[in-house]
NUFI-228305 format. One record per atom (N, C-alpha, C): x, y, z; residue in three letters. Coordinates in steps of 0.05 Angstrom, whole numbers, plus 5000, padded with zeros to 4 digits. Layout:
% residues N
{east:X&north:Y&up:Z&lotor:Ala}
...
% end
This chain:
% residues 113
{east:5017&north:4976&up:5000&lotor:Unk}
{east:5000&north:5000&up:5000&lotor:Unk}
{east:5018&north:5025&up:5000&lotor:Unk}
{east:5040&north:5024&up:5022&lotor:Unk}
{east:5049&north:5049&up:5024&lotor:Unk}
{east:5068&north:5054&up:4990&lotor:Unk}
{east:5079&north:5030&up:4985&lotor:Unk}
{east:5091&north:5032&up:4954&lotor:Unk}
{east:5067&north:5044&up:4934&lotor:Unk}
{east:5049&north:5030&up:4929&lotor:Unk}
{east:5019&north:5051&up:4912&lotor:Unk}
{east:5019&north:5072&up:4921&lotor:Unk}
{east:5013&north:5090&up:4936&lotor:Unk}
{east:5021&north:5112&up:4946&lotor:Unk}
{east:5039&north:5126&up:4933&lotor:Unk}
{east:5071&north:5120&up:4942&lotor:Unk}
{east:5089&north:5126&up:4934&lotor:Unk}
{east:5086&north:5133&up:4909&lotor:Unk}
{east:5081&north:5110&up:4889&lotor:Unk}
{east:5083&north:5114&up:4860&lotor:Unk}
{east:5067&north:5120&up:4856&lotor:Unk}
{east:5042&north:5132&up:4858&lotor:Unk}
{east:5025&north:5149&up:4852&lotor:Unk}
{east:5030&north:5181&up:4858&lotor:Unk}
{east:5038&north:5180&up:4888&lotor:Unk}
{east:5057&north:5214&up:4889&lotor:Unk}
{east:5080&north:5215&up:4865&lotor:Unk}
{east:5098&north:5192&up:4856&lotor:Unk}
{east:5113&north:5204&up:4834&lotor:Unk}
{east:5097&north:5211&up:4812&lotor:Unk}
{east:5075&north:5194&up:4797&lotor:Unk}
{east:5068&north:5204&up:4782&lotor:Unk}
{east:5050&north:5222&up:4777&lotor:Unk}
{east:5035&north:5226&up:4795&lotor:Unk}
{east:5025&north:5263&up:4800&lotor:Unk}
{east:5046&north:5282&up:4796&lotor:Unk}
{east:5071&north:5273&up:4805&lotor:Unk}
{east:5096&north:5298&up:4814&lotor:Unk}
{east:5097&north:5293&up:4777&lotor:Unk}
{east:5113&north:5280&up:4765&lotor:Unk}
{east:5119&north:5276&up:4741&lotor:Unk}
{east:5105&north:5283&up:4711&lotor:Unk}
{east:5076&north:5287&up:4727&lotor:Unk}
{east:5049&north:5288&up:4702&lotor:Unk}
{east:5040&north:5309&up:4708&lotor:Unk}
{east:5054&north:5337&up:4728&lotor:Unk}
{east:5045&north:5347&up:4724&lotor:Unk}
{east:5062&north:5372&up:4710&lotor:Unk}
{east:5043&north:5391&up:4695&lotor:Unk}
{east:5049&north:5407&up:4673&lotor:Unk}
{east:5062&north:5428&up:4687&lotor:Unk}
{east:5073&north:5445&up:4666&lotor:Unk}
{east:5090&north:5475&up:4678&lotor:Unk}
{east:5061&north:5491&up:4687&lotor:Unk}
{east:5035&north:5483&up:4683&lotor:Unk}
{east:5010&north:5493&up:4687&lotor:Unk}
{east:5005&north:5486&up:4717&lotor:Unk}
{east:5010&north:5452&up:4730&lotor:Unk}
{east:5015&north:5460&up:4754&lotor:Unk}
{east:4990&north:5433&up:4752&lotor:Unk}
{east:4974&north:5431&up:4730&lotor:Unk}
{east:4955&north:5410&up:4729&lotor:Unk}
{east:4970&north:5388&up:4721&lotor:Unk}
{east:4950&north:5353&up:4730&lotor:Unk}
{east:4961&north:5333&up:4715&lotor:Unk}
{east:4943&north:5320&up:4692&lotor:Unk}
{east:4959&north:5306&up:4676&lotor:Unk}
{east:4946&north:5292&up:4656&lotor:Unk}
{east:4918&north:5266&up:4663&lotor:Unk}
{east:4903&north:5263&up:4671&lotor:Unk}
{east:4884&north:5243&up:4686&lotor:Unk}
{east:4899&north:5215&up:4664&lotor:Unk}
{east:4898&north:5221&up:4641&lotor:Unk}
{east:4908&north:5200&up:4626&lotor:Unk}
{east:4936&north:5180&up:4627&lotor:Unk}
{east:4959&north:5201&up:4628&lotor:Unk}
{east:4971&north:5188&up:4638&lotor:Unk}
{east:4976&north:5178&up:4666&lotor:Unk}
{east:4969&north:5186&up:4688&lotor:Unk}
{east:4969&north:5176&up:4718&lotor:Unk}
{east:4946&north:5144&up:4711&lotor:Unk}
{east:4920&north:5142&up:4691&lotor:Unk}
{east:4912&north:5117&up:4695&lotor:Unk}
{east:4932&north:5100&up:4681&lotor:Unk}
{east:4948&north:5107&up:4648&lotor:Unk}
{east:4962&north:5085&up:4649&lotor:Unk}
{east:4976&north:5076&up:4667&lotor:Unk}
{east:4989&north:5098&up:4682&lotor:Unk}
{east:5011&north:5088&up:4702&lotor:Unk}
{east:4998&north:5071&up:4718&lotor:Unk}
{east:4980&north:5071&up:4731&lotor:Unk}
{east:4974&north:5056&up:4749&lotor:Unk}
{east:4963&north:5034&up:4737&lotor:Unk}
{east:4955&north:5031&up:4714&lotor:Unk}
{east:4937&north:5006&up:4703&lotor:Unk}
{east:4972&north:4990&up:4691&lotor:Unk}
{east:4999&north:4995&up:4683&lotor:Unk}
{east:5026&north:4990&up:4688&lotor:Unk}
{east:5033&north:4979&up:4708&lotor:Unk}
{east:5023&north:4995&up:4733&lotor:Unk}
{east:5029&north:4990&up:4750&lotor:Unk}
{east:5020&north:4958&up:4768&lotor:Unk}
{east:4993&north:4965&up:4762&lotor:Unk}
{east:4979&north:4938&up:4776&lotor:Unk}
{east:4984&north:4919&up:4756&lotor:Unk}
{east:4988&north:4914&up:4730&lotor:Unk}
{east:4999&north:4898&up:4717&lotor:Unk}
{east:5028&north:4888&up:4732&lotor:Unk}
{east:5046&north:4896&up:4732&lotor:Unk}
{east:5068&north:4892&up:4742&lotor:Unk}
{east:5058&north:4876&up:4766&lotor:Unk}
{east:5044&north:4888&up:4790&lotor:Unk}
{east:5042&north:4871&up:4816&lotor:Unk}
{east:5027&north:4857&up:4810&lotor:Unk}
{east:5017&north:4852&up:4789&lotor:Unk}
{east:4996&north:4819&up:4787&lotor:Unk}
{east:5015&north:4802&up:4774&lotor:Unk}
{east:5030&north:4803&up:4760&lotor:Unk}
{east:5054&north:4792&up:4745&lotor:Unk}
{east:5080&north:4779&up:4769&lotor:Unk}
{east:5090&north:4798&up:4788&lotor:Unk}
{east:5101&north:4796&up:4811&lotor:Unk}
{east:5081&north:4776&up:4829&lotor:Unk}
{east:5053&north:4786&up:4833&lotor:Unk}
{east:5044&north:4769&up:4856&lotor:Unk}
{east:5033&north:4729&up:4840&lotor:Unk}
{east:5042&north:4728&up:4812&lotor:Unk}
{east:5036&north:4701&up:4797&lotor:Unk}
{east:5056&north:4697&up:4799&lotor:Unk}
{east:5084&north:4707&up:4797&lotor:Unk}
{east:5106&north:4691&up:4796&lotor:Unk}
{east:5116&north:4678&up:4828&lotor:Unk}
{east:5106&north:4698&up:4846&lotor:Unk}
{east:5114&north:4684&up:4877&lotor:Unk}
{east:5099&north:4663&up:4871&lotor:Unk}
{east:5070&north:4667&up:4878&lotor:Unk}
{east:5054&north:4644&up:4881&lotor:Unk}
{east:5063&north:4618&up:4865&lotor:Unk}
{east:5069&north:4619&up:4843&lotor:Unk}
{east:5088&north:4595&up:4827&lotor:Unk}
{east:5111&north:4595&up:4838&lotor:Unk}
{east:5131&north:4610&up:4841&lotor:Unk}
{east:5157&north:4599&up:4861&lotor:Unk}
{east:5144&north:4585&up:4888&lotor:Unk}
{east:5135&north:4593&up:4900&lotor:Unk}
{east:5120&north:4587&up:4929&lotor:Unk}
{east:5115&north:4557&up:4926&lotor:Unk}
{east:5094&north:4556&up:4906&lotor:Unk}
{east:5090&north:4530&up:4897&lotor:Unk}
{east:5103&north:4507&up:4889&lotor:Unk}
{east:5115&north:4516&up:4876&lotor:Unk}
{east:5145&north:4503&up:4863&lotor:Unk}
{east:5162&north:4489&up:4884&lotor:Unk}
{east:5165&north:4510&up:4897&lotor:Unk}
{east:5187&north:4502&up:4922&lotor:Unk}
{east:5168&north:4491&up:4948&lotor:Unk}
{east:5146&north:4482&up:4949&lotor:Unk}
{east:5132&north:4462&up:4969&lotor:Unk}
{east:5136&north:4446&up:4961&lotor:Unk}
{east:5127&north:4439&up:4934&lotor:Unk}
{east:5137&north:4416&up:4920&lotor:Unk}
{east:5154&north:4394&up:4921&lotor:Unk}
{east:5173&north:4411&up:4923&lotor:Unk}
{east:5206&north:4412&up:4922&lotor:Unk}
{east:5203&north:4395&up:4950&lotor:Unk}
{east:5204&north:4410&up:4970&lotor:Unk}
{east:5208&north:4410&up:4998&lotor:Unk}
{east:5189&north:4380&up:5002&lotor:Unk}
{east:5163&north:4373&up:4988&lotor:Unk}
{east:5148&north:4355&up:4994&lotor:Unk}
{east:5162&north:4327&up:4979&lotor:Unk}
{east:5166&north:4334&up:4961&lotor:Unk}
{east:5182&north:4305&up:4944&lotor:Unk}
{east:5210&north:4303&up:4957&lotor:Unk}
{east:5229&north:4322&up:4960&lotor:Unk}
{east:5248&north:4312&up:4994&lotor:Unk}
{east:5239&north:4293&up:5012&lotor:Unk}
{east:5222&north:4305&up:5029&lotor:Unk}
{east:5210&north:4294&up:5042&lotor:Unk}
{east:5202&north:4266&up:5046&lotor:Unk}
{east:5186&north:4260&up:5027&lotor:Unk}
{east:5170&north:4235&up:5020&lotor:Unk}
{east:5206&north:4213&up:5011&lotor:Unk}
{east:5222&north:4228&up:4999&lotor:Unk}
{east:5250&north:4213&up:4996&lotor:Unk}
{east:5260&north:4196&up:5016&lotor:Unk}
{east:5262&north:4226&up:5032&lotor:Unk}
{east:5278&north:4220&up:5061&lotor:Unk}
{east:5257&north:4191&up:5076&lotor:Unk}
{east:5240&north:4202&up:5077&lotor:Unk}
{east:5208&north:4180&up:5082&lotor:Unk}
{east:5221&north:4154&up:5074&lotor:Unk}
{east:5217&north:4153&up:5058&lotor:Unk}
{east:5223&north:4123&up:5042&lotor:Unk}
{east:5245&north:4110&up:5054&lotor:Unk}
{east:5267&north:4124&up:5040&lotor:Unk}
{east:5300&north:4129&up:5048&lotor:Unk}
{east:5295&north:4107&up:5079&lotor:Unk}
{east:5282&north:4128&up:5097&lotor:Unk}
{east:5284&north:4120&up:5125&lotor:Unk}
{east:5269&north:4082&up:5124&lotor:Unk}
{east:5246&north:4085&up:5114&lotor:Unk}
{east:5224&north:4055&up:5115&lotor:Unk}
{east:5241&north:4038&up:5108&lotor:Unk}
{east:5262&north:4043&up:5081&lotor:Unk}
{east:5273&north:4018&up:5068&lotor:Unk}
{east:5297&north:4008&up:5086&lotor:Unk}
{east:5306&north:4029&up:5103&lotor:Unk}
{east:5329&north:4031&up:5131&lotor:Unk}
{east:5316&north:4004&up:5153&lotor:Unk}
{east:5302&north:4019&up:5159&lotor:Unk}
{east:5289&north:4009&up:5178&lotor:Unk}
{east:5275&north:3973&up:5171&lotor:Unk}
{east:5266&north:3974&up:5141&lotor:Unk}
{east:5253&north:3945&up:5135&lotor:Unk}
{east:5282&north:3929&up:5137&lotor:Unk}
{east:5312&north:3940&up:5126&lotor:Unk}
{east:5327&north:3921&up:5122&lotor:Unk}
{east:5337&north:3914&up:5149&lotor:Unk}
{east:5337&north:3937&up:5168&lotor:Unk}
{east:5340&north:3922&up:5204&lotor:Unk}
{east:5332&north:3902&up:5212&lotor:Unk}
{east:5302&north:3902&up:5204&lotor:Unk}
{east:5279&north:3888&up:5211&lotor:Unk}
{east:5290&north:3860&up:5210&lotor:Unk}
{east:5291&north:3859&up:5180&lotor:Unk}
{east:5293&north:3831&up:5169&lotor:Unk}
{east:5323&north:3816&up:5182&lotor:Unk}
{east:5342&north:3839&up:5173&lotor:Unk}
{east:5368&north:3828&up:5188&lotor:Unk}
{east:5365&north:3813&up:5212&lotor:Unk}
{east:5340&north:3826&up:5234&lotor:Unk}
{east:5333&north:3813&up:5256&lotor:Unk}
{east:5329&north:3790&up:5246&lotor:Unk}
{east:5303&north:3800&up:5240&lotor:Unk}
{east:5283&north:3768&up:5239&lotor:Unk}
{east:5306&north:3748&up:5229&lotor:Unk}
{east:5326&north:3754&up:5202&lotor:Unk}
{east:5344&north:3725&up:5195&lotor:Unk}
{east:5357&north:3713&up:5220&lotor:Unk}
{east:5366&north:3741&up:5240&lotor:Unk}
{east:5385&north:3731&up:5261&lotor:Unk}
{east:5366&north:3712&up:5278&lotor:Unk}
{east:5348&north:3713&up:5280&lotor:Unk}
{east:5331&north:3703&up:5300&lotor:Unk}
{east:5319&north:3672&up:5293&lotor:Unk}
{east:5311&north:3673&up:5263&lotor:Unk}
{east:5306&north:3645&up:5248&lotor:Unk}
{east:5328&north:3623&up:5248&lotor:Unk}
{east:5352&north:3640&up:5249&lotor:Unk}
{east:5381&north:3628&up:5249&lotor:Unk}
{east:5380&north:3611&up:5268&lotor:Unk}
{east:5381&north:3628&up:5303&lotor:Unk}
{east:5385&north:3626&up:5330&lotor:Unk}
{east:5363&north:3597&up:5335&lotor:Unk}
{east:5336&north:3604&up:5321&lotor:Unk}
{east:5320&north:3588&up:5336&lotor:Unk}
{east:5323&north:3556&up:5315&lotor:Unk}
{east:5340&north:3552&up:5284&lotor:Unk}
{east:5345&north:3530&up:5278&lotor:Unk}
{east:5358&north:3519&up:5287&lotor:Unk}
{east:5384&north:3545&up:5302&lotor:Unk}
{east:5403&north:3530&up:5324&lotor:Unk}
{east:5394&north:3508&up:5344&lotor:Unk}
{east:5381&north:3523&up:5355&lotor:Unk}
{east:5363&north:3518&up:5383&lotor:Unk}
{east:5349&north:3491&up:5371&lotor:Unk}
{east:5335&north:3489&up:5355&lotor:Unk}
{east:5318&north:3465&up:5350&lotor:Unk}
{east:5341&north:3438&up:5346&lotor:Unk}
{east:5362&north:3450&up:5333&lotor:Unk}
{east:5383&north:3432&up:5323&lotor:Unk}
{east:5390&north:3414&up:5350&lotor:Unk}
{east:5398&north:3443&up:5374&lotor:Unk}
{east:5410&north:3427&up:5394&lotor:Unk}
{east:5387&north:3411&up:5408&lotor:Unk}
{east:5364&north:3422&up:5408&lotor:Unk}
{east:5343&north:3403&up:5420&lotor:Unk}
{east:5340&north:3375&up:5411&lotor:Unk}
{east:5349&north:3371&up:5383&lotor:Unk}
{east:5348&north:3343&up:5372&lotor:Unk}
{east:5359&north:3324&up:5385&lotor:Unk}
{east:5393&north:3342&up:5372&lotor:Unk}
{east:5412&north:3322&up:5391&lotor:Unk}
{east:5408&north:3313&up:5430&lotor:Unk}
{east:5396&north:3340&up:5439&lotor:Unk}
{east:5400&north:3318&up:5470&lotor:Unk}
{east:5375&north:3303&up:5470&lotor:Unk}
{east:5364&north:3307&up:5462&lotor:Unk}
{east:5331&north:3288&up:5450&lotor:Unk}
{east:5347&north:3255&up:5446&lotor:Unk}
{east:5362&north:3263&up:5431&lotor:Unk}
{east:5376&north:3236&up:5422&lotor:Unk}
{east:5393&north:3223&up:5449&lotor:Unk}
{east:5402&north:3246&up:5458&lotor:Unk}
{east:5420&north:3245&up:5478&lotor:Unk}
{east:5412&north:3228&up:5497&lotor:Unk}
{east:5389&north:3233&up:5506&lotor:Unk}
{east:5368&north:3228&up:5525&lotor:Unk}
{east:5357&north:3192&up:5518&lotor:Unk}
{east:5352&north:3189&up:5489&lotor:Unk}
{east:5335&north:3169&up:5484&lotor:Unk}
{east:5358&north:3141&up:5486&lotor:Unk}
{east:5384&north:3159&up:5486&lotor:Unk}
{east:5413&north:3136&up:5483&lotor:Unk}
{east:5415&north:3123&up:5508&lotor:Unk}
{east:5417&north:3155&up:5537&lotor:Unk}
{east:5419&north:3150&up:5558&lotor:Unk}
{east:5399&north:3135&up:5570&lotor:Unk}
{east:5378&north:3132&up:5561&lotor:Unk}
{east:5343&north:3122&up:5574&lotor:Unk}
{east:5343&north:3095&up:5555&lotor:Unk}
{east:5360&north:3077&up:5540&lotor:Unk}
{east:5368&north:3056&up:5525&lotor:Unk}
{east:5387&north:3046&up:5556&lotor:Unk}
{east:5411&north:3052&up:5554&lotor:Unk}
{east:5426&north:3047&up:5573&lotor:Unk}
{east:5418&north:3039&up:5595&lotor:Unk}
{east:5409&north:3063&up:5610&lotor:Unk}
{east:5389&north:3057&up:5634&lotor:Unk}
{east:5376&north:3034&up:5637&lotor:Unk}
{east:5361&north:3031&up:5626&lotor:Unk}
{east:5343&north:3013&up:5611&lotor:Unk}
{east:5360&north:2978&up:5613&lotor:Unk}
{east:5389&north:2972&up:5596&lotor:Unk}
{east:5395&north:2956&up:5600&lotor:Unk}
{east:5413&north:2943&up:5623&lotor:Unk}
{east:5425&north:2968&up:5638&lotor:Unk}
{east:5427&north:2972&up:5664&lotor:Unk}
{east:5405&north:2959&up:5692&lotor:Unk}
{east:5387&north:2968&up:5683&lotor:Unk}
{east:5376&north:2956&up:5698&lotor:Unk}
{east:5359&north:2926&up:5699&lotor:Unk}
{east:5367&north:2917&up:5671&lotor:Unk}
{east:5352&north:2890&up:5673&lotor:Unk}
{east:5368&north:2873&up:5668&lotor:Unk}
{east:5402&north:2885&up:5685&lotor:Unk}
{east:5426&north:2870&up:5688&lotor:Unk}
{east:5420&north:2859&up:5717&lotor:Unk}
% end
């Protein structure tokens, strides 16, 4: 506002004659220039503005991902470590299973010595 102003006091100051009057004609082009220009200025922010959310939003959603596919390959790394641990585990359970069925054989003929 205070810039409209401004350039409106210049072009009063500028339009007006050694008579001391101004031209009505030229002060509306100026200003109909003028508001052209700030509608021209206020489309190109609004498109940068836009532009650059964009921007900022497809980062974003990157980093997003970036992070999920981080985090899924932890995951899994677990879960293998853990599928690993527990074939372990089943493995050793076999053998004293066996362990057990050798010792409980033995026993067994032990006692009907």
């Amino acid at each position: 506002l205070e810039l409209c102003v401004g350039f409106t006091k210049i072009i009063m100051a500028s339009t007006l004659g050694s008579t001391g009057k101004h031209h009505p004609l030229v002060i509306d082009e100026d200003l109909e220039n003028f508001q052209h220009k700030l509608d021209v200025l206020q489309s190109n922010f609004k498109n940068e503005t836009m532009n650059q959310l964009v921007r900022i939003k497809q980062h974003l959603l990157t980093e997003q991902e970036e992070v999920l596919n981080r985090e899924r390959r932890d995951y899994e790394e677990k879960l293998e470590q853990q599928s690993n641990e527990i074939g372990d585990l089943k493995a050793e359970l076999r053998f004293f299973k066996r362990q057990r069925e050798v010792l409980l054989g033995r026993s067994d003929m032990l006692a009907l010595m």
